[in-house]
C-alpha positions, -999 to +999 in steps of 0.1 A: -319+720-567-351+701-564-361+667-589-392+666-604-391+630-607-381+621-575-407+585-565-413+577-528-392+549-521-426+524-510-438+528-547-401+520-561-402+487-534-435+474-545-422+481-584-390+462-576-413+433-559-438+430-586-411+433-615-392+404-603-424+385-591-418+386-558-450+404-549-472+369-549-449+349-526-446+380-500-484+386-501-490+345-496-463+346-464-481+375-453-515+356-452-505+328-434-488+351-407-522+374-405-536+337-399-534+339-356-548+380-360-577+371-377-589+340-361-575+346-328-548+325-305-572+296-297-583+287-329-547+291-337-538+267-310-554+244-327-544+250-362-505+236-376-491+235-414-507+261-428-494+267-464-507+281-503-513+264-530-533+278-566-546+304-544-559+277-517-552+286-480-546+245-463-552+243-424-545+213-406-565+214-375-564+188-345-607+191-339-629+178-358-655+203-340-635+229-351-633+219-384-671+223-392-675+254-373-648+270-396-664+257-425-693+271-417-675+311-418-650+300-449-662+330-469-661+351-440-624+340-432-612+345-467-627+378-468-608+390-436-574+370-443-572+391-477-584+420-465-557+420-437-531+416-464-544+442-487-552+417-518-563+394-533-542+360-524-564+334-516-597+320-531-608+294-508-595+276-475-592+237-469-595+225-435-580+189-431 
């Protein structure tokens, strides 16, 4: 005997997740660990206490140097953290 409304259990998971709003907060730890992918391990080195708030990724970062040069790609960055998690989670990007 075969169902005819049988659901594939990834689209009952995401349901589940977005139902009980757990989809943000999974999506926002996602960015932060897609952070060391996208910008590589030594910019990463040199990043610590990376967290979201309002949809603003916050980077503490231990050069100066570094700072401005990241600032320079912020748009570029955003683009390519969200696109690694598949939506839209953050806005903008802080560097202290």
């Amino acid at each position: 005997m075969k169902r005819n409304d049988a659901e594939q259990i990834g689209d009952m998971i995401r349901k589940f997740f977005r139902l009980n709003g757990l989809e943000s907060p999974l999506n926002e730890y996602r960015l932060v660990q897609a952070w060391k992918d996208v910008v590589g391990p030594a910019i990463a080195g040199y990043t610590s206490n990376l967290y979201i708030k309002n949809q603003i990724l916050y980077v503490h970062l231990t050069s100066s140097v570094l700072r401005q040069e990241l600032m320079m790609g912020r748009d570029l960055l955003v683009r390519n953290l969200n696109k690694q998690v598949g939506a839209q989670v953050i806005v903008n990007i802080i560097f202290r």
